[in-house]
N, CA, C and O atoms as a GROMACS GRO file, in nm:
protein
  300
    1UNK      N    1  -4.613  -6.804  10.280
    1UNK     CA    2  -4.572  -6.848  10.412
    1UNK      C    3  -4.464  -6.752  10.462
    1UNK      O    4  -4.350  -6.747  10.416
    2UNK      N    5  -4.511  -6.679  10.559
    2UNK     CA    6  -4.386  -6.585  10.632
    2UNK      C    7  -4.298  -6.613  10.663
    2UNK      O    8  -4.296  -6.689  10.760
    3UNK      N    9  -4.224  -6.589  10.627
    3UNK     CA   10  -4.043  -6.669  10.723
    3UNK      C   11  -3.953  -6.629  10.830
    3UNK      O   12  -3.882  -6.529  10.827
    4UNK      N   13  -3.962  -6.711  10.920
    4UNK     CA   14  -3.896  -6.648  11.031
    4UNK      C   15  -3.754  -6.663  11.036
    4UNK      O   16  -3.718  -6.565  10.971
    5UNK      N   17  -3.657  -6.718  11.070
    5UNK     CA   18  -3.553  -6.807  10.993
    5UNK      C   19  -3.478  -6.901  10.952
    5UNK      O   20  -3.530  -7.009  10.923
    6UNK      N   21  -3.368  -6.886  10.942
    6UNK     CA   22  -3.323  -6.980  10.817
    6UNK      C   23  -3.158  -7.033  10.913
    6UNK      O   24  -3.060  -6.964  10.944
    7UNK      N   25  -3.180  -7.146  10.930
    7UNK     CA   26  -2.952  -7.130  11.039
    7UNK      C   27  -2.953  -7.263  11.009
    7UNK      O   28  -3.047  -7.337  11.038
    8UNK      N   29  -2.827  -7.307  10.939
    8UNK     CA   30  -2.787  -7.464  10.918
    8UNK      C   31  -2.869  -7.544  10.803
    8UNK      O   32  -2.870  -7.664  10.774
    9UNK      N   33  -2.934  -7.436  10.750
    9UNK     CA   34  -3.033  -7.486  10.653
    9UNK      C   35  -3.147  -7.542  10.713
    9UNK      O   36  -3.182  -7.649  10.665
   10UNK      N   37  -3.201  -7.506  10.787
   10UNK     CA   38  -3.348  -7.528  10.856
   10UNK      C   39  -3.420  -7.420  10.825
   10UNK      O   40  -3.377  -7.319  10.881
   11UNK      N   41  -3.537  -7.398  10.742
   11UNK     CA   42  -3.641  -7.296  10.724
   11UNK      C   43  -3.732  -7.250  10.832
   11UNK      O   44  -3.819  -7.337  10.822
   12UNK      N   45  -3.762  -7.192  10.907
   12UNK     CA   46  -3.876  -7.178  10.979
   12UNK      C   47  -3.971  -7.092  10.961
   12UNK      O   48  -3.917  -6.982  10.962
   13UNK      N   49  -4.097  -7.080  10.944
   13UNK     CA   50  -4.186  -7.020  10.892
   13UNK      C   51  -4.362  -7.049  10.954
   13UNK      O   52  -4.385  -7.134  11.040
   14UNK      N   53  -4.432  -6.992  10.911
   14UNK     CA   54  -4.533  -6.998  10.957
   14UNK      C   55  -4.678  -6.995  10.842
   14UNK      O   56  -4.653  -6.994  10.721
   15UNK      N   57  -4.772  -6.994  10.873
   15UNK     CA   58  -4.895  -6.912  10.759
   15UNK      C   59  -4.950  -6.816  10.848
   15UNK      O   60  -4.980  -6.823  10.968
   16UNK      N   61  -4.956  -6.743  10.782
   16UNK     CA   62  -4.987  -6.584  10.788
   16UNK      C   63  -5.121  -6.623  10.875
   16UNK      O   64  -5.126  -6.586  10.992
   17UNK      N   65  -5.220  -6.691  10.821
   17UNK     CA   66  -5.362  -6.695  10.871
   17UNK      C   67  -5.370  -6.815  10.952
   17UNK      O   68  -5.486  -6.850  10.970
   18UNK      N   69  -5.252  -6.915  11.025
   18UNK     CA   70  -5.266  -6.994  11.096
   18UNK      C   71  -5.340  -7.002  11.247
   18UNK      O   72  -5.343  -6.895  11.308
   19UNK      N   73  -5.384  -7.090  11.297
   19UNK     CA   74  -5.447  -7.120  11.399
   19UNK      C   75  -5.329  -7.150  11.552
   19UNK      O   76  -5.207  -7.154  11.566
   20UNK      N   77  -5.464  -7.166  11.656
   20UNK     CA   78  -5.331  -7.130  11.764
   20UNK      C   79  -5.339  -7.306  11.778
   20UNK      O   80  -5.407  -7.365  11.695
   21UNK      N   81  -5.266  -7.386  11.887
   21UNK     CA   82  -5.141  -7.282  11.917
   21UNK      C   83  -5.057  -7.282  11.811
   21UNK      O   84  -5.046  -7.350  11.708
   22UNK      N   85  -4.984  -7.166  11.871
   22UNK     CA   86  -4.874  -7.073  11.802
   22UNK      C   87  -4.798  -7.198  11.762
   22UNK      O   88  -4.801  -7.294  11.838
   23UNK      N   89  -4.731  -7.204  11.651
   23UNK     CA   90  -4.625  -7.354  11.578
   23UNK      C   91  -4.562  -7.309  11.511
   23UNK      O   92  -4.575  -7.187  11.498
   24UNK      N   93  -4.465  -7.374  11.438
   24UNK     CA   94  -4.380  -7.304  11.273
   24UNK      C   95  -4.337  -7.424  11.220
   24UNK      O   96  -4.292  -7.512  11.294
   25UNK      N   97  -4.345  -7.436  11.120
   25UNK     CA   98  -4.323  -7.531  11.030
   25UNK      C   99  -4.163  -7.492  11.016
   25UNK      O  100  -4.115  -7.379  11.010
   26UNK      N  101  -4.094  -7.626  11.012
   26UNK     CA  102  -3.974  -7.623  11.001
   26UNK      C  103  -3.951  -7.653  10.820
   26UNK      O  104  -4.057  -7.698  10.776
   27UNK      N  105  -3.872  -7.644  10.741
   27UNK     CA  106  -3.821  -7.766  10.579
   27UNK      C  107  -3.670  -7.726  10.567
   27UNK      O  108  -3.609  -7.619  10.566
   28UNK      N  109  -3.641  -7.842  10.559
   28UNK     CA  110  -3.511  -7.870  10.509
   28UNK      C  111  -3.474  -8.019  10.397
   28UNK      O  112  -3.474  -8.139  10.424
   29UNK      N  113  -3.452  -7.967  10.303
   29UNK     CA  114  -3.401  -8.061  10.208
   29UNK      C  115  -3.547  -8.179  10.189
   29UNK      O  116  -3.536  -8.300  10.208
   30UNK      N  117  -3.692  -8.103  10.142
   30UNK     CA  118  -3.781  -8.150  10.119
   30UNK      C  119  -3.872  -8.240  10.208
   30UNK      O  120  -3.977  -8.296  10.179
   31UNK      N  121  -3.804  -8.238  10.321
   31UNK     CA  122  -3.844  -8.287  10.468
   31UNK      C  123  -3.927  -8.141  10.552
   31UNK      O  124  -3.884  -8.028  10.531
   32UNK      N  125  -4.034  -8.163  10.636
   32UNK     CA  126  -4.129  -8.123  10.666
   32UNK      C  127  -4.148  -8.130  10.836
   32UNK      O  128  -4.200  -8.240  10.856
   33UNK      N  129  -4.129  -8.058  10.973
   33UNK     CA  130  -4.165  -8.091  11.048
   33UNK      C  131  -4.269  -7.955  11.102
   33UNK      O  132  -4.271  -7.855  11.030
   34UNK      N  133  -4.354  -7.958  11.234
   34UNK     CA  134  -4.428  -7.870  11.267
   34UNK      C  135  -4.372  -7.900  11.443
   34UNK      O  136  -4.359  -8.005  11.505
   35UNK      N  137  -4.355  -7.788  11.474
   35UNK     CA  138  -4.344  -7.771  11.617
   35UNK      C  139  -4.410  -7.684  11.675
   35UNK      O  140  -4.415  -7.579  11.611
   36UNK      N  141  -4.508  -7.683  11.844
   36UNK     CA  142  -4.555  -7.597  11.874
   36UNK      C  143  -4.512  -7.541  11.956
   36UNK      O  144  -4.453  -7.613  12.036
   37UNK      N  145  -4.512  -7.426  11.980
   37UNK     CA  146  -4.384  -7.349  12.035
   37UNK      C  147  -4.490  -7.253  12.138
   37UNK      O  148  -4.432  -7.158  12.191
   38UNK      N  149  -4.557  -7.259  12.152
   38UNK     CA  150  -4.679  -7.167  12.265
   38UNK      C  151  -4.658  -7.200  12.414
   38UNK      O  152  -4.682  -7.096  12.476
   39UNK      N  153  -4.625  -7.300  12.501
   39UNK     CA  154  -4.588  -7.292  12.624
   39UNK      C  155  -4.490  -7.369  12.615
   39UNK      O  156  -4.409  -7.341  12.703
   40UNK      N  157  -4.464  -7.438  12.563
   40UNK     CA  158  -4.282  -7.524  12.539
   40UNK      C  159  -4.272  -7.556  12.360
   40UNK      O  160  -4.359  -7.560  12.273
   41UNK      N  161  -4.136  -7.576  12.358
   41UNK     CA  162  -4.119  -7.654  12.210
   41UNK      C  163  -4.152  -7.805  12.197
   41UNK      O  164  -4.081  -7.884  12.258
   42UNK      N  165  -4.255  -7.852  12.122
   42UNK     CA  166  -4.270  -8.000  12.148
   42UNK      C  167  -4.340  -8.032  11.978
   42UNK      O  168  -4.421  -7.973  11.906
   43UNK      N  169  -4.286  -8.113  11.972
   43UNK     CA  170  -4.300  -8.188  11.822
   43UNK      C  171  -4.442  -8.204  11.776
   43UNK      O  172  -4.488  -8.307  11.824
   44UNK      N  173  -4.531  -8.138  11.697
   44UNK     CA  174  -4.663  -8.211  11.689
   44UNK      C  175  -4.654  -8.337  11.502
   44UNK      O  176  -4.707  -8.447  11.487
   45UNK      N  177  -4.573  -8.261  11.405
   45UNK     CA  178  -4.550  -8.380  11.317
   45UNK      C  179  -4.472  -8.393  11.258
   45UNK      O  180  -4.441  -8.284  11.212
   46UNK      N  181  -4.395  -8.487  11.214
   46UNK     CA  182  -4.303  -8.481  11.110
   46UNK      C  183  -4.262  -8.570  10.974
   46UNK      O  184  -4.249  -8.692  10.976
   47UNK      N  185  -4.246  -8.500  10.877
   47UNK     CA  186  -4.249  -8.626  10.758
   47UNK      C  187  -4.056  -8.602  10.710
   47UNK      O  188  -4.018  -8.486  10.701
   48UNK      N  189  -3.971  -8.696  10.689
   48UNK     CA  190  -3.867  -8.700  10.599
   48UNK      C  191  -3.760  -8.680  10.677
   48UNK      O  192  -3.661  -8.744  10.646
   49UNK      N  193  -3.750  -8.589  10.796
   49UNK     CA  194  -3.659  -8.562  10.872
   49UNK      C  195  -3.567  -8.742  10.974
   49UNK      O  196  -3.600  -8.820  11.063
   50UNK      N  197  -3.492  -8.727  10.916
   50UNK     CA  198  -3.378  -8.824  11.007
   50UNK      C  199  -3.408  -8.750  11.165
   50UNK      O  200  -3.458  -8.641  11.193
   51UNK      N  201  -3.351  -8.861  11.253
   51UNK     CA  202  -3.361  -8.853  11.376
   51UNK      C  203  -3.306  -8.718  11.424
   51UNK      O  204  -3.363  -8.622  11.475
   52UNK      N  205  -3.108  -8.749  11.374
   52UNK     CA  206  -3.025  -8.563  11.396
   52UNK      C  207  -3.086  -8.496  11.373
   52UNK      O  208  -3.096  -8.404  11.454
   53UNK      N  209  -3.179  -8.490  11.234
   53UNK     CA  210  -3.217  -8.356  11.241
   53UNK      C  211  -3.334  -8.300  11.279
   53UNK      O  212  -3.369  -8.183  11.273
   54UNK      N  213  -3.402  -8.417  11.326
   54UNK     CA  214  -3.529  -8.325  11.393
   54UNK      C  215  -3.473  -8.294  11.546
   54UNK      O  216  -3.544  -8.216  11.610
   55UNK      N  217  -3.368  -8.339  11.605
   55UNK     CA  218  -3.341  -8.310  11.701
   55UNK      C  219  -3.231  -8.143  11.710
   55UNK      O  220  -3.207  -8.060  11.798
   56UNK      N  221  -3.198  -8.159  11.584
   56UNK     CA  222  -3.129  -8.020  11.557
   56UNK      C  223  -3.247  -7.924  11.544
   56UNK      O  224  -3.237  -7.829  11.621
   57UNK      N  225  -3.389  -7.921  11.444
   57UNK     CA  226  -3.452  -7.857  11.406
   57UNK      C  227  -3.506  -7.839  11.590
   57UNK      O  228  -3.514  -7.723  11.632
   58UNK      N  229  -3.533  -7.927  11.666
   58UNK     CA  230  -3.591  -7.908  11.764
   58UNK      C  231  -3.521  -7.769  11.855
   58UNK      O  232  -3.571  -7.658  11.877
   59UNK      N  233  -3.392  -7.824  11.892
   59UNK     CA  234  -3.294  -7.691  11.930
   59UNK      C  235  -3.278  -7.546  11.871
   59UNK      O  236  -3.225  -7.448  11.924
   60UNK      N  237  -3.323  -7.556  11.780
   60UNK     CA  238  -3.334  -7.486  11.687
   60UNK      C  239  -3.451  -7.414  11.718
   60UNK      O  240  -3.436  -7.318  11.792
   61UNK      N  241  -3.523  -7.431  11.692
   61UNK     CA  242  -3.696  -7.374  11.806
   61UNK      C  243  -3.687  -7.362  11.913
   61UNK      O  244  -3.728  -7.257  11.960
   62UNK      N  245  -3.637  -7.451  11.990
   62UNK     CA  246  -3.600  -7.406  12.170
   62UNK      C  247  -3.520  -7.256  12.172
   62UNK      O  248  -3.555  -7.156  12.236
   63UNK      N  249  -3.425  -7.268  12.100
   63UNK     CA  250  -3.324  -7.125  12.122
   63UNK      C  251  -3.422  -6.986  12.017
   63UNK      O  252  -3.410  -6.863  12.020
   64UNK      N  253  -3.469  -7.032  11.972
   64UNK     CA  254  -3.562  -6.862  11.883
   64UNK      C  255  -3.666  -6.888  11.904
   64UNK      O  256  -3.746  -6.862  11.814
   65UNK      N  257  -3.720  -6.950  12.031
   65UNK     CA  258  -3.908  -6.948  12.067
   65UNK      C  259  -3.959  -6.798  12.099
   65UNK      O  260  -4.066  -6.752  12.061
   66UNK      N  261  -3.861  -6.729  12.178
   66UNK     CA  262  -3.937  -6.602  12.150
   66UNK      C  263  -3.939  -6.529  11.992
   66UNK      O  264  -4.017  -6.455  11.933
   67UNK      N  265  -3.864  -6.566  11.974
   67UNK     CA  266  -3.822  -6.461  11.817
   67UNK      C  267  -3.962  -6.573  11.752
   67UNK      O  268  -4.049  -6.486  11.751
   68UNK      N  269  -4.009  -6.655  11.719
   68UNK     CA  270  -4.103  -6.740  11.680
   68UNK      C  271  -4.256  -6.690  11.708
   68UNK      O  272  -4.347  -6.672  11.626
   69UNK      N  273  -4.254  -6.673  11.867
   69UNK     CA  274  -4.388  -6.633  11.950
   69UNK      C  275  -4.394  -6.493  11.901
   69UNK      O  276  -4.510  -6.461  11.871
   70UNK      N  277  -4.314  -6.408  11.885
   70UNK     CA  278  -4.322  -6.279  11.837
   70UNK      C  279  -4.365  -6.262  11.743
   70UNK      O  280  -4.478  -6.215  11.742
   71UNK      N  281  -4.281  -6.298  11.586
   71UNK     CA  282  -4.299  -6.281  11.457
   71UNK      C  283  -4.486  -6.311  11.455
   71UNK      O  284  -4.566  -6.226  11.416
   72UNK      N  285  -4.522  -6.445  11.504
   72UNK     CA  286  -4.668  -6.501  11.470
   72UNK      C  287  -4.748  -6.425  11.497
   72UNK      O  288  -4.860  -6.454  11.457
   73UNK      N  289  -4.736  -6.325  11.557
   73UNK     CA  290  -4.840  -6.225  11.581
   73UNK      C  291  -4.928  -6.242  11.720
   73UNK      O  292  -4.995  -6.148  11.762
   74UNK      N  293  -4.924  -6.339  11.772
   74UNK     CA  294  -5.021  -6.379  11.928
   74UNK      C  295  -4.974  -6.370  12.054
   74UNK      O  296  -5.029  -6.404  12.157
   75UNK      N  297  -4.815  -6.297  12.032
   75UNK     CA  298  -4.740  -6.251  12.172
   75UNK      C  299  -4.719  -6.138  12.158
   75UNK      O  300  -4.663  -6.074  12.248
   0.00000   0.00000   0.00000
């Protein structure tokens, strides 16, 4: 899984051979979310994450959606 990055302890990453739209899997502390990040940031799932922090992980994707859309290869 490619990694895009890493701030506050939020992972963001992707699979190399993933499908569109464009998303990144967030993990932190064995918690799991997926956001799709192709025309806005918007939540598609999440397992383990407390409320703060999917709302941190969310901001977190809002502020590096281009750096996100880039790395994935489809922008």
């Amino acid at each position: 899984m490619p990694f895009v990055f890493e701030k506050e302890g939020f992972r963001f990453a992707f699979y190399s051979n993933d499908h569109r739209p464009i998303h990144v899997h967030v993990r932190k502390a064995g918690a799991e979310a997926i956001f799709d990040v192709e025309d806005e940031v918007e939540l598609r799932e999440s397992q383990g994450f407390k409320v703060k922090d999917l709302a941190k992980a969310q901001q977190l994707a809002e502020e590096n959606r281009n750096l996100i859309t880039q790395v994935s290869g489809y922008k």
